[in-house]
C-alpha positions as CSV (number, residue, x, y, z in Angstrom):
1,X,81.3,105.9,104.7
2,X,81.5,103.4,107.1
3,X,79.0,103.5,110.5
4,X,81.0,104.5,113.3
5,X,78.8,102.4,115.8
6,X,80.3,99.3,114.2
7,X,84.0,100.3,115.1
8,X,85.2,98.9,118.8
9,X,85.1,101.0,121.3
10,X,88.6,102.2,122.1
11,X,90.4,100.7,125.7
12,X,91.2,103.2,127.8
13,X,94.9,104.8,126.8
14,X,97.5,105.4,129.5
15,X,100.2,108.2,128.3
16,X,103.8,106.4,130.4
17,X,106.9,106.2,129.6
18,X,108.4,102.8,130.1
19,X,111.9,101.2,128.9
20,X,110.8,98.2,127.4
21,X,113.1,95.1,125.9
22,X,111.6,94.3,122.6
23,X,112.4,90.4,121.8
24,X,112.5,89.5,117.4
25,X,111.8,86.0,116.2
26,X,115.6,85.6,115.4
27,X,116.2,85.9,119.0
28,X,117.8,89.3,119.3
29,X,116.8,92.0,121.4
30,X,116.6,95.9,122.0
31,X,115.2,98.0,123.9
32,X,112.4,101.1,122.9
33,X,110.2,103.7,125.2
34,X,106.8,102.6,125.2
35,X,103.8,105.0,125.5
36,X,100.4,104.9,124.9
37,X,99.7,102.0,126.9
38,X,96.3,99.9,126.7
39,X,94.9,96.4,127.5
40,X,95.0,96.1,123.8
41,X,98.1,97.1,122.7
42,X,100.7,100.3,123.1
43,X,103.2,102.5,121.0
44,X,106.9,102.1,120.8
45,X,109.5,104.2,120.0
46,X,111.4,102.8,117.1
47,X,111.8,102.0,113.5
48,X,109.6,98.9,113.2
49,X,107.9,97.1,110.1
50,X,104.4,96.4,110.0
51,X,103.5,92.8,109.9
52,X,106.6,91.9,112.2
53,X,105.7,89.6,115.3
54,X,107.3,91.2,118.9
55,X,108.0,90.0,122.1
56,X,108.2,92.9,124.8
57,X,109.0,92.7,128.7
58,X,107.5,95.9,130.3
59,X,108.2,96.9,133.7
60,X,105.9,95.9,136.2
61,X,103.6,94.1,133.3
62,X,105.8,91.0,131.6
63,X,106.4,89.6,128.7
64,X,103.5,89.9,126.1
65,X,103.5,89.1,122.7
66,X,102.1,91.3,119.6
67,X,102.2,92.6,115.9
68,X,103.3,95.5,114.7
69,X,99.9,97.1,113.2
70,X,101.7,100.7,112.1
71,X,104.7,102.4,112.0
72,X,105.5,105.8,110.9
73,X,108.6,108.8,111.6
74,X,110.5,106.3,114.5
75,X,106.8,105.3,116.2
76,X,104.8,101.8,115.9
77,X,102.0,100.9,116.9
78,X,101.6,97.2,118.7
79,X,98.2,95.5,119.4
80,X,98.8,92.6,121.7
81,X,97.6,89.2,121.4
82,X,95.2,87.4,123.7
83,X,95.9,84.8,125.4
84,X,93.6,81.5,124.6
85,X,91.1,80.7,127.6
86,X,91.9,77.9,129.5
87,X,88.1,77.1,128.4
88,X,88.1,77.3,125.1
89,X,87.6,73.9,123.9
90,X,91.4,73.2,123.1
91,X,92.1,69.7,124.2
């Protein structure tokens, strides 16, 4: 069993319903519901596959960029990625 106080504490979880345009690698486009909304990531309405790289535009948040983590019965779940510090010691 694995200790519980070495699991990240989870961001606080916003329960919206937002029309969101979901950009693929390819360079097609759709458009899913998102819910669930984070600073770390968010579900989406949707059949998705795990491992796949996204590009979403959310209303009144951007464009953000993130991988599909799970995906079960038309829901996924996406963590975002962070964007590098401008001080992190990339010349």
């Amino acid at each position: 069993m694995t200790n519980l106080e070495e699991w990240p504490a989870r961001r606080l979880r916003h329960e919206v319903e937002l029309d969101a345009d979901v950009h693929y690698p390819d360079g097609h486009c759709s458009k899913a519901k998102v819910s669930n909304l984070s600073l770390d990531g968010c579900r989406l309405s949707g059949w998705f596959r795990i491992g796949d790289y996204l590009e979403l535009t959310i209303p009144r948040i951007g464009r953000v960029r993130g991988q599909v983590r799970w995906a079960v019965g038309g829901q996924a779940g996406v963590r975002f990625e962070r964007a590098a510090k401008p001080d992190d010691g990339a010349a």
